[in-house]
Structures are given as C-alpha cells and as structure tokens.
N, C-alpha and C positions, 0 to 999 in steps of 0.2 A: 504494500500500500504506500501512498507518497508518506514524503517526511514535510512537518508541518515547523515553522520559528515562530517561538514566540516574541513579538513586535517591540516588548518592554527591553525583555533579557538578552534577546537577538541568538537564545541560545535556540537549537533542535532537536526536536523529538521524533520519535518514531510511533505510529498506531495499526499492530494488525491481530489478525486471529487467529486462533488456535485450539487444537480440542486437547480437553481435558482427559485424565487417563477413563474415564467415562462416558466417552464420546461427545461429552458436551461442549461447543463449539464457545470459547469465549475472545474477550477483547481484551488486547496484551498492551501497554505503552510504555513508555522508558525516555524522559528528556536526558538535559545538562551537556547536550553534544557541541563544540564548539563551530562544526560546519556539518550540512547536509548529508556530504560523503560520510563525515563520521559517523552519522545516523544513520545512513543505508548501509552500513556493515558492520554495525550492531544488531540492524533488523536482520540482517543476512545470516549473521553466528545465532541468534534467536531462534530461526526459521531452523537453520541445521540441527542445532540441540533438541527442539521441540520436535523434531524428525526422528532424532535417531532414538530421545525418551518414549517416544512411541513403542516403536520397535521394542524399547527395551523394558518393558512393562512383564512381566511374571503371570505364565500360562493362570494363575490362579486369578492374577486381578483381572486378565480378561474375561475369566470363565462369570466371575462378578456383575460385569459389565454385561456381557450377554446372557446371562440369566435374568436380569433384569428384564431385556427387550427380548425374550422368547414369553414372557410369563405372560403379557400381553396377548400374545399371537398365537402360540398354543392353543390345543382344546386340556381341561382340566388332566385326561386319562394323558394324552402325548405328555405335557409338561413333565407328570410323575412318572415318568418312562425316561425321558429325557435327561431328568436330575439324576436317577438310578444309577444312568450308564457313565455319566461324569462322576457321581460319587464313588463307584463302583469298582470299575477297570481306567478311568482314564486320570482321573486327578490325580490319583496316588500315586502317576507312575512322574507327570507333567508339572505339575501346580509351583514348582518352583525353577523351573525351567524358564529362563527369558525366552521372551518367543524368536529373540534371534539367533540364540544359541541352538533353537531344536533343529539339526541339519536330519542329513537323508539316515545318515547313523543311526541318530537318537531315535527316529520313528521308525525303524527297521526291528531295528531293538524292542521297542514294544510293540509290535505286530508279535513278535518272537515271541514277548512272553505271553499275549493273546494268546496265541495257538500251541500255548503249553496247558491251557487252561480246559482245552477241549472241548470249545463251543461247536456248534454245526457253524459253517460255513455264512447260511445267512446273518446270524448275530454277528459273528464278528465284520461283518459287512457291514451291519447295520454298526458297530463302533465307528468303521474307520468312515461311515458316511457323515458322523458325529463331529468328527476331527475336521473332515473337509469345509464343514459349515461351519464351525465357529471360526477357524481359521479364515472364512472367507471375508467372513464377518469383523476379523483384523486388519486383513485386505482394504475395505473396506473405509474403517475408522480410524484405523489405528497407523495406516501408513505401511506396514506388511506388504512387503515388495513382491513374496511368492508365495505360493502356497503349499509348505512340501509334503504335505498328504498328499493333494492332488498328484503333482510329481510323481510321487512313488507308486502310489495306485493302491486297490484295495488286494486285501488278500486273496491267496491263491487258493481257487476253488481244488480243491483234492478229490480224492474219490472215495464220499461217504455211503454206508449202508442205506438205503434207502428205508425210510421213515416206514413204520409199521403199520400199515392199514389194515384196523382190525374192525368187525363188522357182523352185524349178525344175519343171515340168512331169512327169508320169511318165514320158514316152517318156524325157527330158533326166535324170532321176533313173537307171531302170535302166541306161543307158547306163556312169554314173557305175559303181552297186554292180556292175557285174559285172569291175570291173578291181580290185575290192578283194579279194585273196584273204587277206589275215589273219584269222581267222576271228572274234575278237576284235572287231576294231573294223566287219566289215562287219554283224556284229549289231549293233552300238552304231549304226552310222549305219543299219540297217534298223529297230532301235528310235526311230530320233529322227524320220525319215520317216512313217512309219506309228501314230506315239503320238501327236506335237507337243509331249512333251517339251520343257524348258526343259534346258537341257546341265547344269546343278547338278541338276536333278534326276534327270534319268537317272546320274550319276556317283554319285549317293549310294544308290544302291539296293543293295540285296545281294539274295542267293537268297532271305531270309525273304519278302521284299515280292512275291514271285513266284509267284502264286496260279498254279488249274488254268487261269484264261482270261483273268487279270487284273494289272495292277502296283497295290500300293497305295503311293498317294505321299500323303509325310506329312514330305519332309524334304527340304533342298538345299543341296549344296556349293555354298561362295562361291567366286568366281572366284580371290579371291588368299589368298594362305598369310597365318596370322600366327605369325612364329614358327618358320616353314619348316612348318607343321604346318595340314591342311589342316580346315577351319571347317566343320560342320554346324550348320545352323539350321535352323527350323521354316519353313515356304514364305513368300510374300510376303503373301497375305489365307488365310482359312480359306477360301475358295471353291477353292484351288489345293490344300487335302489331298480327293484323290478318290481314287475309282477307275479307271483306266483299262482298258475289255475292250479285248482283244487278237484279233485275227485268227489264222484258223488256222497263216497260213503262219509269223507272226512264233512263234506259240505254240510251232510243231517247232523252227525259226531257236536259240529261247532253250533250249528243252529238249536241242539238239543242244552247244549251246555247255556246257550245265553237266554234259556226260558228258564233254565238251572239259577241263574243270579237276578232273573228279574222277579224274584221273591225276596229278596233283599231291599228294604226301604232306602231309597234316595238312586239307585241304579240310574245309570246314563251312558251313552255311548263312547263317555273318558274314560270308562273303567278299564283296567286292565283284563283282557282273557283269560289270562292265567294269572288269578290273584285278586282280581277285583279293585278295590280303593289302591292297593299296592302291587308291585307282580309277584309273584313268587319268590322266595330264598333260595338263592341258588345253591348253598349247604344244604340245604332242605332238602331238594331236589334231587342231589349226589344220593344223600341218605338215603330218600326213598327207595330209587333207585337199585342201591346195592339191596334192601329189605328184598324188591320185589325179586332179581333175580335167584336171590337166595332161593327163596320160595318156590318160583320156577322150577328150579336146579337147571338156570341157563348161566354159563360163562358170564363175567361181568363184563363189561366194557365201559369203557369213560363215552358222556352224554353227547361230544364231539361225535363219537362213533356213529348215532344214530344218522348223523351229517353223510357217512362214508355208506354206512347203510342203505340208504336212500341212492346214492349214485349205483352202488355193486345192485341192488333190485332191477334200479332201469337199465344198466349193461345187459344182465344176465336176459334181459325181456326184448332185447334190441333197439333198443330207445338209439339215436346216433349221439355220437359224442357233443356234438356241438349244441343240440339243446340238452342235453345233461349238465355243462357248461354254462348256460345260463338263466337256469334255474337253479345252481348254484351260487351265482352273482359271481364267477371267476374273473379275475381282472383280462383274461383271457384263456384262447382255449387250451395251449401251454400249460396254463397251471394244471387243467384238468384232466389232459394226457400225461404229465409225468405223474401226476398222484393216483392215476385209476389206469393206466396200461396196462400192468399186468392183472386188470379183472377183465380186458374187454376179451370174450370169447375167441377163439382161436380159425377162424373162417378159410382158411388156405383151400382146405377139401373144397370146399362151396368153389371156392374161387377157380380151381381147376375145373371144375364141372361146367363153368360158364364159360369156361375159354374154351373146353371141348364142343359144347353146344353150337358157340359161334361159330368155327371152326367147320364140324360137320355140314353147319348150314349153307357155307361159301362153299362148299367144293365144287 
C-alpha cells in the first residue's frame, strides 16, 4: 500500500494488511521513517516476516483455526467425525510440526504408521483426504506455498479380503419374521427386508413419506445422539434421495400398522412409523433382534445385513443389476457390482445356448 508523511513531522509511515495466525485479515502501520524509501522497506521486511510467520504457524494452531471454520459448514454427525480423525490419528502425530517443516519425509512417515494400524484402505483415504483439506485451507490463508499431501498422494490401495457379505436367505428370513409378533417392529424389519433400507433411513421416515405404493426417502437418522437428541440429515450422495415402490404385501403390512397408531390420541402424519412421537432405539432394535433370532434358531446377522439381504433376494430372482443399484441409493453402479458380484448367478450355460441358437439360425 502507498506510504503516507505526516505534514507536521514530515516524518513516514507505512499502512497495510495482514492476517492474523486466525485468518483474520487486519491493519498493520508503523511511522518515524525519515524518507518514503525508508518506509517502503520497512513495509517490504513486514510483508516478508508476516509471510514467512505464516508458514511458520504449528500444524496445531492451524488445526484451531480450521476447526473453527468447518464447525460452521459441517453437518452436526460430519463435524464429530471430523474432530475424531484429527484427534485421533492425525494430531498426535503433526500438532507440533511447523507447517513448513512437514516435507514429503514427514508425511511418508505417517502414512507408514497409518498402515501399521490396519485400517481398510478407504479410512485411511478418508485420513489423508483430511490432511489435503486443511492443508488446502493453509494454502489458502495462511500463505502455504504447496501442498505436500496433495504431492505425495493418498495411500496405496493393496489387496484387501473383501468385506463379508452376510445375508439371510428367504426361507432363513420368514423363519425369522414369523416369531416377531410386535406389530411395530415386524413391519420395520418387513420394511428393511423387502426395501434395502439403510436402518437411518427407515427410522427417519414418518407417514408423510408414505405414498399409495411408494417411501420417498430424502432423509436419515444418525446412528448416535448429540445431545441425547436424535440427528437428521440429508442421505449420504443425492443418488440415495429416491423413491422406493413397495410391494403389495408390504403396502397392506404399513397400511395395517398406521390404523395400528391411529388409536393413539393426538396421531398425525409427523409421527414417526417406526416409533410414533419418536423413532425407535436403535439398541433397542439390535436387542430385539438378537431375542428374535434366538428364538428362530436362525444365524444372527447385524440389521445392515437385512440391506445385503434384500439385494442377494433380487439377484437370486433376476432382478438386473442396475435397478438393484438404485433402489439401493448407490452413488453408482460400481459400488453395487463390487459388493454383490459374487451373488449374481453364474449365467455362462444360458449364455452359450444363445450363441448356439443364433448360430444355428444363420447357417
């Protein structure tokens, strides 16, 4: 900025700006200069120092600074996910690290001891996508010339065991629903079987979302309270707000439950479906659960599985991949080929039979 004389003292000062190690931008001045020059290389040694203090700000005070401006921007459940992974794995390793000192070494070195710790592949992804954004975010503010997360890149995918997809069959499912007699939760888990529901989102539903043949889902409880007070947020990608059609049997199932609750005084179509005034307890739920299989004497499976269940029904019944895909709400059909490949029926015979057919038919 120019350098200004005062008219009395005929001395020179200088006026510019600066941000603070908090990104707040303020106004810097400094007279008693004998000429202009002296003042424009004062502002000049200013400007460098207030550069290079940047830079040299401690991975910790940034983490400070940006925890401030994600707490804003976040949804409630991101934030406490967020704080986790900083308090968690990354602070303890960084937080006194100037951010100019952390070179490609230092962040190699903790990638290293990430994958001594034996996450799957995606979490530690999801760390070092952690690092790229608050870094970016020094970039940004703080004068951070590079970014050496980005640099180095994320970890190396390896070749993990593939994830267990466990699931119960239908014979192994009715088995199950017929020892559930609450009327309450045998629709919730005839809902979660026959939808593939995610368990937040079936909890979050009320009667409005409760078409003539359809659930419209557009919202999902988090798994844990903040506050004792239970968290609705928007689903995980917009491919997950859909429609879901309903079968006839479930259509009666859900129409029979909400003549079920309209003997309850004050009833309206905010209530929850599963739960009424509140949704159901999702410990509650595990419990029951594990009760009902007992009793069955069917295999347990965690409430997710009903999710995997619901997809291995419609493979086994020919359903195509890609609407199995979205009625799951996949962010694509990717996710839902590498997690149900090895259910989708094995067709090759079929498929030589059709190339003989045609075949036959040209000659």
């Amino acid at each position: 900025m120019p350098q200004y004389q005062n008219k009395k003292t005929k001395l020179w000062k200088y006026r510019t700006y600066a941000y603070d190690i908090y990104g707040n931008r303020k106004q810097f001045e400094k007279g008693g200069f004998r000429t202009k020059k002296e003042a424009k290389l004062a502002e000049d040694e200013f400007k460098n120092q207030d550069s290079q203090n940047e830079v040299n700000i401690t991975f910790q005070e940034l983490w400070e600074s940006y925890k401030e401006h994600i707490s804003l921007k976040q949804k409630k459940q991101s934030y406490r996910k967020t704080i986790s992974k900083f308090t968690n794995h990354i602070l303890p390793y960084f937080k006194d690290y100037r951010l100019k000192s952390i070179t490609a070494s230092v962040y190699t070195k903790w990638q290293k001891e990430i994958e001594k710790k034996g996450f799957k592949y995606k979490y530690n992804s999801s760390l070092h996508g952690s690092v790229v954004t608050i870094l970016n975010y020094a970039v940004k503010f703080y004068g951070l010339k590079d970014n050496i997360a980005s640099k180095i890149g994320n970890f190396t995918k390896k070749n993990e065991l593939p994830s267990k997809v466990d699931f119960w069959t239908l014979d192994e499912y009715q088995k199950f629903i017929n020892v559930v007699e609450d009327q309450v939760y045998k629709t919730f888990f005839e809902t979660l079987y026959y939808t593939g529901l995610r368990q937040g989102e079936c909890l979050a539903l009320t009667w409005k979302e409760f078409k003539d043949d359809y659930l419209d889902i557009y919202k999902t409880i988090s798994k844990e309270k903040v506050d004792n007070e239970y968290v609705i947020n928007s689903p995980k990608t917009k491919n997950s707000i859909r429609k879901i059609k309903l079968d006839n049997y479930l259509i009666e199932s859900l129409n029979q439950l909400k003549i079920y609750y309209k003997n309850y005084v004050g009833f309206d179509d905010d209530w929850y479906i599963f739960g009424g005034i509140k949704p159901l307890s999702a410990t509650t739920i595990g419990r029951k659960k594990n009760e009902y299989c007992e009793l069955s004497n069917i295999k347990k499976i965690r409430i997710h599985d009903f999710r995997h269940s619901h997809a291995s029904l419609l493979l086994s019944s020919g359903v195509p991949i890609t609407v199995i895909s979205q009625r799951l709400g996949h962010a694509d059909i990717n996710m839902t080929l590498n997690t149900y490949s090895h259910l989708i029926p094995k067709d090759e015979d079929k498929a030589i039979d059709i190339l003989n057919t045609i075949k036959s038919t040209n000659k």
